[in-house]
Every structure is written in C-alpha cells, then in structure tokens.
N, C-alpha and C positions, 0 to 999 in steps of 0.2 A: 497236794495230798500229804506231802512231809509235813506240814503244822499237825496235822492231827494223829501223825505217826502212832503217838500213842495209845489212840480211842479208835481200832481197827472198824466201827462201824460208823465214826462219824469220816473216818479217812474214805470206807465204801460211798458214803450218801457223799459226801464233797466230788469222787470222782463220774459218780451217776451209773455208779457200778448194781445195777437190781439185782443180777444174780448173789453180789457175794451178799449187799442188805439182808436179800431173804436166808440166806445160808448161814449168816453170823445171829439171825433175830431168832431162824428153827434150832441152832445150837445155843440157846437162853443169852444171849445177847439183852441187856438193857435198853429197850425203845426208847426213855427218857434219859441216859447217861449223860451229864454234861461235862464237856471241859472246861481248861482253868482257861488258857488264854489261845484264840480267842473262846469267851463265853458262851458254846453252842450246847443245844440238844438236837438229835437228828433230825426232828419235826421242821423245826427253824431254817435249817438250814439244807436241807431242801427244799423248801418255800423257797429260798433265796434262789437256789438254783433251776429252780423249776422246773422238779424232778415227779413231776402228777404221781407216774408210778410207785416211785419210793416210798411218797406219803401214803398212799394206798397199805403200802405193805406195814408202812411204821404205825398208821392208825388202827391197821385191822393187828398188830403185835401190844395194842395199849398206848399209844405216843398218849401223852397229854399234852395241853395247850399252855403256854406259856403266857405270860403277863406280858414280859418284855422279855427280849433275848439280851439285853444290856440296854445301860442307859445310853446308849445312843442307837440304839434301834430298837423299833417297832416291835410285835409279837408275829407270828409266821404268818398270820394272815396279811399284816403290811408289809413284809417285806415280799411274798408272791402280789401283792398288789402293786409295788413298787417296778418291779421287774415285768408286768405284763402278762405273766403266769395264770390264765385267766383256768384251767384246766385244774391246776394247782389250787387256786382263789375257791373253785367250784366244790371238790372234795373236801374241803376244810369246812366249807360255809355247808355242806352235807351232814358232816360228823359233830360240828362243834355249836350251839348255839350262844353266839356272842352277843356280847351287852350292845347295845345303840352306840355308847363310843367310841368302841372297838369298829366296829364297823364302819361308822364317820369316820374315823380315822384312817382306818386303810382307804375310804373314798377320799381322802383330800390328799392321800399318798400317789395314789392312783391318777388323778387329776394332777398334782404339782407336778409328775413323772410323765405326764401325756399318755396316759391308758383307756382311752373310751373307752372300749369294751370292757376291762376290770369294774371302771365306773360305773357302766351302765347295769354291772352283775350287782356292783354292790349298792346300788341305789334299789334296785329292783327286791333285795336281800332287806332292805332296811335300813340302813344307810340314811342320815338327815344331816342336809350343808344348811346350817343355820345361816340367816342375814349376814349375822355379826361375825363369823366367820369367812364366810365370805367374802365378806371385805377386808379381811387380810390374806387373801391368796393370792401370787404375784399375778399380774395380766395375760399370764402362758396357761396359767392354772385354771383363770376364770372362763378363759376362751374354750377349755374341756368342757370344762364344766355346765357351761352354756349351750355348747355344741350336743352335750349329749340330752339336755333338758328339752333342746328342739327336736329328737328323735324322741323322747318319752313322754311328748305334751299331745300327740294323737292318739297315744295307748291310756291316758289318764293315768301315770303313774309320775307328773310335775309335781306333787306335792311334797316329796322326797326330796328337796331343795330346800325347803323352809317350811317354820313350824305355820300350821296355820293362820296364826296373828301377824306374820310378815309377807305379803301377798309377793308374789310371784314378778311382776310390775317393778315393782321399790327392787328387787336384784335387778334384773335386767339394766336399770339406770345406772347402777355404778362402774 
C-alpha cells in the first residue's frame, strides 16, 4: 500500500479496500488516474488483484480499458487472466468488447499460467490459439490447452483452437 501512497485510490484498489474505492470514486476521485511508477490505472490493477468487486465499482464510475499497463505487462484483462480471476475475467469481458487479439492473448496468458477455467471463459468469449502459435507454447501450456479443448469438443465450441484451415488433428500432433 505504501508504493501508491500517493494515488489514495490506487493505494484503496491495491489493498481491496471496496469501501474506501466507492467513497474516494463518490468524492470525484479519477477511475482512470495513473501512476508514475509502478505504471497503474485502477482498472489494471485490480485485475491483478482480483478485486471482481472493485472493477464493478471502477467500471460502473468510467474505468476505461487499457492497451497495456506497461511494456511488460498485458492489459487488465491478461493480467486477471493470468492470476485465475475468472469473476474478474467475466466483468471485463461484460463491459469491454475486445479485439480477437486481446482476447488470444489473455487465452495463451491463461493457459501458459494453468487457468482452465479462465481459458475455457475466454475461448468461449472468442479467443483463437492459432496452429502457429501453438506451437510456441511451452508443454505446461499446450497440456491446458488441450485439456480444456477436450471438455469443449462435446459442446461444439473446438474450433476456437485454430482458424478453420488448420484442423484440429494437425494440433493435437504436436
């Protein structure tokens, strides 16, 4: 809570304090304020923290969605996808309609992090693991990945794995 000493509502969202959130955001507090270092906006970082409620209060006060929270990390939706935050993952993916990258992206976060259920939200969400990525996911990742393909190949929702030109067959082999 002392790093963001300065930014009283990102120091509320860092400690998962809801009360004081909603009391600093109904006193005209900035939903989007960010700090210098590290690099936050509250949105982001409670994704991180996997704060469901917070975001609730920061979405319904204006949070906008972020590109990236810095260049080494992801936008809020990969970093609640990364942490398993699947409640988190679910209000975002409610308020925000994200590009197919974004979305891939938080799925191979998700998957490299061992989050089936994340995975399975964001495949289901739209989410596509190309071949050719795929086969750069380490062997922990592809084993999610796979695992959760085998619960979504009875519901007909497999093709969220690869574009249609790369059959479903040709992954499984590598």
């Amino acid at each position: 809570m002392a790093r963001f000493k300065a930014y009283p509502l990102l120091a509320a969202v860092d400690a998962g304090d809801l009360t004081r959130v909603c009391q600093l955001l109904g006193d005209g507090a900035d939903p989007n304020q960010r700090s210098k270092r590290p690099a936050y906006t509250p949105l982001p970082l409670a994704a991180l923290r996997g704060h469901a409620g917070i975001c609730r209060a920061l979405l319904d006060a204006g949070a906008k969605r972020m590109e990236r929270v810095n260049r080494d990390e992801g936008n809020e939706l990969e970093l609640a996808a990364r942490g398993g935050h699947i409640d988190v993952c679910r209000e975002l993916l409610m308020n925000f309609n994200y590009p197919q990258r974004k979305l891939s992206s938080a799925a191979i976060a998700a998957a490299y992090w061992d989050q089936p259920e994340v995975l399975r939200q964001l495949l289901t969400a739209g989410a596509l693991i190309t071949e050719k990525v795929f086969a750069t996911l380490s062997p922990e990742a592809r084993a999610t990945l796979l695992a959760v393909r085998s619960q979504l190949v009875g519901e007909h929702l497999d093709d969220r794995l690869a574009p249609a030109s790369a059959p479903l067959r040709d992954i499984e082999r590598m």
